[in-house]
C-alpha positions in Angstrom: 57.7 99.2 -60.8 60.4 97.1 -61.8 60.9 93.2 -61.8 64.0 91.5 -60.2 64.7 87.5 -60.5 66.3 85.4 -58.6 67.6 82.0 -59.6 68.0 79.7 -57.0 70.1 76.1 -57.4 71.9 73.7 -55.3 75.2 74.0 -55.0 77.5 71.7 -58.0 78.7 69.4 -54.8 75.1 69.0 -53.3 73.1 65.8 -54.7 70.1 66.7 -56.8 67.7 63.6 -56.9 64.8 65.3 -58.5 67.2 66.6 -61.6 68.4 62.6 -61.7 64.7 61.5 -61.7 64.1 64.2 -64.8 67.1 63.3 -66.5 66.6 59.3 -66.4 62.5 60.2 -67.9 64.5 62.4 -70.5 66.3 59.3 -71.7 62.7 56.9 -71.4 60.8 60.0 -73.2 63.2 59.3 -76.1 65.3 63.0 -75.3 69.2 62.1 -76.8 72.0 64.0 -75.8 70.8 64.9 -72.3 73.4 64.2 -69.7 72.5 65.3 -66.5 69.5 67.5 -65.0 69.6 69.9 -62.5 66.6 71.2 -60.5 66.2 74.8 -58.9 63.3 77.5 -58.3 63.1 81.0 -60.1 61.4 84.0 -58.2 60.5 87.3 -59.6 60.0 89.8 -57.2 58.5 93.4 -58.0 59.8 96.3 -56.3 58.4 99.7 -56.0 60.2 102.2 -58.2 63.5 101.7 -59.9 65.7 98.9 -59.7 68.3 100.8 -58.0 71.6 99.4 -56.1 69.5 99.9 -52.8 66.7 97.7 -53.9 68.7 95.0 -55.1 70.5 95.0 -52.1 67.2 94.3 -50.7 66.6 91.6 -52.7 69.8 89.7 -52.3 68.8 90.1 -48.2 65.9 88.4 -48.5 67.1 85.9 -51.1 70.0 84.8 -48.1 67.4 84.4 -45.5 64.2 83.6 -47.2 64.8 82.3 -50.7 67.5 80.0 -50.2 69.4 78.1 -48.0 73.1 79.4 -48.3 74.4 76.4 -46.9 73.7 73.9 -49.8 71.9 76.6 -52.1 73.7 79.5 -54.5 71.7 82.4 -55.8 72.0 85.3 -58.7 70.0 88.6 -58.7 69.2 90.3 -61.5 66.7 93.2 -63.6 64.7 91.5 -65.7 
């Protein structure tokens, strides 16, 4: 069995209000040096077998029509 993540994040042009919120408690938690935030989701997903070219193919499928919205969302696969 192997384990393949994907990363999921809005895309650099795409407002992220819930990074803002985190980054404006950074500097009220005392955190220096933090300039911006950004918010996104992580999903490891285990696959039968090896990690092969078909099986992150499979992946990277289901990452552009389950896991994220390609329209304001980018994605990376990858073999953890």
């Amino acid at each position: 069995m192997a384990r393949v993540v994907v990363d999921v994040m809005l895309k650099p042009e795409i407002l992220d209000p819930q990074g803002q919120a985190i980054a404006g408690a950074c500097e009220r938690l005392g955190f220096s040096g933090i300039r911006g935030v950004r918010q996104g989701k992580r999903f490891e997903v285990e696959v039968e077998g090896e990690a092969d070219d078909a099986a992150l193919a499979e992946v990277r499928r289901m990452a552009e029509t389950l896991l994220a919205n390609p329209v304001i969302e980018d994605f990376s696969v990858r073999v953890e």
